[in-house]
Every structure is written in C-alpha cells, then in structure tokens.
C-alpha positions in Angstrom: 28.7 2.8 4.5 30.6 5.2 2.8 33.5 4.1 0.6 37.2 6.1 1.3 39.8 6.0 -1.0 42.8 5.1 0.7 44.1 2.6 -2.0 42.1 0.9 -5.3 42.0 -2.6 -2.9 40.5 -0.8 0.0 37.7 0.8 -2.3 37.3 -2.7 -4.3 36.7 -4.0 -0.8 34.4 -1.5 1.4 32.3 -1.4 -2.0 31.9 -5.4 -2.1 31.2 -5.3 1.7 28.5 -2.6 0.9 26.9 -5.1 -1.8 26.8 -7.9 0.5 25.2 -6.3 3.7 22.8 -4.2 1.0 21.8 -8.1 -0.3 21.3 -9.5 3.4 18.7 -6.2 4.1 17.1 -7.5 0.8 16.5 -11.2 1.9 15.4 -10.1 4.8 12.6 -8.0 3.8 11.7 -11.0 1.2 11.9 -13.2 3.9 9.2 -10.9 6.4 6.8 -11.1 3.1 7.0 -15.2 2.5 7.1 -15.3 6.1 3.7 -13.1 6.9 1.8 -14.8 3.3 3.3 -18.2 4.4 1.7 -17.5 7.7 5.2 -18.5 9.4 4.4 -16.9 12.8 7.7 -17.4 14.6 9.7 -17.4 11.7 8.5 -14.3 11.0 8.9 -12.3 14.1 12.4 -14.0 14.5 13.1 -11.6 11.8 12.7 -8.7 14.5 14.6 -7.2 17.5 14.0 -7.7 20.9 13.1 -3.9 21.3 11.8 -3.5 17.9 8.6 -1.7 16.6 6.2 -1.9 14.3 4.5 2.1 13.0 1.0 0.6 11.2 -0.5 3.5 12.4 -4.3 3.9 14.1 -5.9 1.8 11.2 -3.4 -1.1 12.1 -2.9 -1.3 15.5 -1.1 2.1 16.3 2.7 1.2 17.4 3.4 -2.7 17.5 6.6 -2.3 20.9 9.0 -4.9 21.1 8.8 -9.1 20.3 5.8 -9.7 22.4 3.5 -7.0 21.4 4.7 -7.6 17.2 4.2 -11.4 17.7 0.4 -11.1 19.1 -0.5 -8.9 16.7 0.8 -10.9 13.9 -1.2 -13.5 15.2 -4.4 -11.4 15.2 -3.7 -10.4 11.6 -2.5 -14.2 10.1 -6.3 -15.6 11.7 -7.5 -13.0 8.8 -6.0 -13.2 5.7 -7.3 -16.4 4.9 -6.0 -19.5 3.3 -1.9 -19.5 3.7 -0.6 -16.8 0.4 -4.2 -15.6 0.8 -2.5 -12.1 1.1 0.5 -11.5 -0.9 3.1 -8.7 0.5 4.9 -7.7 -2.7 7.8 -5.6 -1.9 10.0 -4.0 -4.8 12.2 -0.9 -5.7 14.8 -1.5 -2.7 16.3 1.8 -1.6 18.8 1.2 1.1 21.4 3.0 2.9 24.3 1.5 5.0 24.6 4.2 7.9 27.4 2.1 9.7 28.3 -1.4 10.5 25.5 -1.8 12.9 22.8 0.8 11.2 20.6 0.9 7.7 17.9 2.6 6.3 15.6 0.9 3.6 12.5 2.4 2.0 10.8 -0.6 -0.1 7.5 0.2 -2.2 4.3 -2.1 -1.1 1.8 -3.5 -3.5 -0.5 -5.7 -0.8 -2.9 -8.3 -3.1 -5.8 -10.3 -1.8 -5.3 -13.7 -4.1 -8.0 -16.0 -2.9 -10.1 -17.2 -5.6 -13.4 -15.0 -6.4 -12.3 -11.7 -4.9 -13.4 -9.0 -7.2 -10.8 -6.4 -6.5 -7.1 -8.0 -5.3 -6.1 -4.9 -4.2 -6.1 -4.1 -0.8 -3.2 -1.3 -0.3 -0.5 0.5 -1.7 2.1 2.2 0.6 6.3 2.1 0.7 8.0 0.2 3.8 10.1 2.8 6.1 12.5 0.5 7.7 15.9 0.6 10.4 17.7 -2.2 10.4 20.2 -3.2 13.5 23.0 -5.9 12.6 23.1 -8.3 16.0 25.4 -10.8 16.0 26.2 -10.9 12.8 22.3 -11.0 11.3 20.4 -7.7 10.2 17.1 -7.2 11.7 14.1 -5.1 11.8 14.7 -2.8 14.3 11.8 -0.5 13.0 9.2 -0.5 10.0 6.6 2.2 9.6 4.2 1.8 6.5 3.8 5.1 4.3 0.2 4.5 3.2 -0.3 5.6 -0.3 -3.7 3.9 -1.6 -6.7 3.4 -0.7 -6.3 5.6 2.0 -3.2 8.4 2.2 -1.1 8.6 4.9 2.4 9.7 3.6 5.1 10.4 6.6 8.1 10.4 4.1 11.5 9.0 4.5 12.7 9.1 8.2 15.4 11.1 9.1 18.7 8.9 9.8 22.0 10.5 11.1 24.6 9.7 8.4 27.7 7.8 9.2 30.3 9.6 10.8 
C-alpha cells in the first residue's frame, strides 16, 4: 500500500492503516506456527483460503491445492512430529509488502527445530517462507506459501514476482 501525499492527515492515516494490516499478516504467520507445533489441525488450516496452495516441493508433498488437499496433508505431517511442540516452526525477520487492500507479499526466514528430549541434532531445516496473502472478509489469509529451502538441502526459488499496486 503505497502512501500519497494529498494532505499530512491522509499520510498519517494510509501509513497507520499500513501498520495495522502489516501486524495482522504477522499474527497470522505466528498463528500457522503455534497452530502446526500445537498440532491444532482445523485451527490451522482455517488460516488458509478455499483455493489456496501450499509449494513444499517434491520432498514435501509437491503442491498442497486448495483446503482439502492442505488439511490431509497436515494431518499426515502432525501423526509425525511427535509429542504436541515436538517440532517448533520459528519464523522471524518479517518482510512484507501491502500490494493493495486485498493483496500482500511476505517473505519470513524459517529455523524448523526438533525439541523432544534426547535428539542429538534439533535441527531439521532452514529455509525462508514465500507467502500471498488475500484479505476475505475482513481477515488476511494464506492464499499461497512456497518454502525456499536453504539447509540441509538447497532449493532457493527466490522472492516471487508480485505486480505492484497500481
């Protein structure tokens, strides 16, 4: 969301409105990562659109397509990780863009940890989140993610390209 001058409230405004749709992408993404650790199947795929998908590539699953597909997989993947915050999804350095009302772009960094009790090496991956986000009825959602795998196994995509507001 771009911010135009027209007068100092207007800016003051479009840049506040910026913040608070910039902090609802953020709680969301924390939300998918206590969701899937907290093994909170429907809350978690609540967090996605009817039509969205999920880019793991062929070592996850290939493309996750729309609610169904993304909910069954989950499920597959939840019977694995263990005891509930077996697998923690830590998700930092935010880098979001507000295309329009309805459109953002995130790209998140991934640090995914295997925290039961006795595991030599916690790490399992590294990679950085490549998210869309759609606003429906008033709520941001995952319209898209697509994991840029970074460690232990590379396979970088880079940011996606998104049209800029017009």
């Amino acid at each position: 969301m771009s911010v135009h001058i027209t007068n100092a409230g207007d800016t003051i405004m479009d840049a506040l409105q910026e913040l608070l749709e910039t902090e609802a992408i953020k709680k969301l993404r924390v939300q998918y990562s206590h969701y899937f650790d907290g093994q909170l199947l429907d809350e978690l795929v609540d967090l996605f659109t009817d039509d969205a998908v999920c880019e793991f590539g062929p070592d996850y699953g290939g493309d996750w397509v729309g609610k169904e597909q993304i909910r069954a997989n989950f499920a597959t993947y939840l019977e694995s990780e263990g005891p509930v915050h077996g697998v923690m999804h830590v998700t930092t350095n935010p880098l979001i863009r507000i295309v329009d009302a309805q459109t953002a772009h995130g790209r998140w960094y991934l640090l995914d940890l295997r925290t039961t009790e006795g595991v030599e090496n916690p790490l399992i991956l590294f990679g950085i989140y490549d998210d869309l986000y759609t606003k429906v009825d008033g709520r941001w959602l995952i319209h898209r993610t697509r994991i840029d795998f970074l460690w232990p196994k590379r396979d970088y995509v880079g940011p996606r390209t998104v049209p800029q507001e017009e």
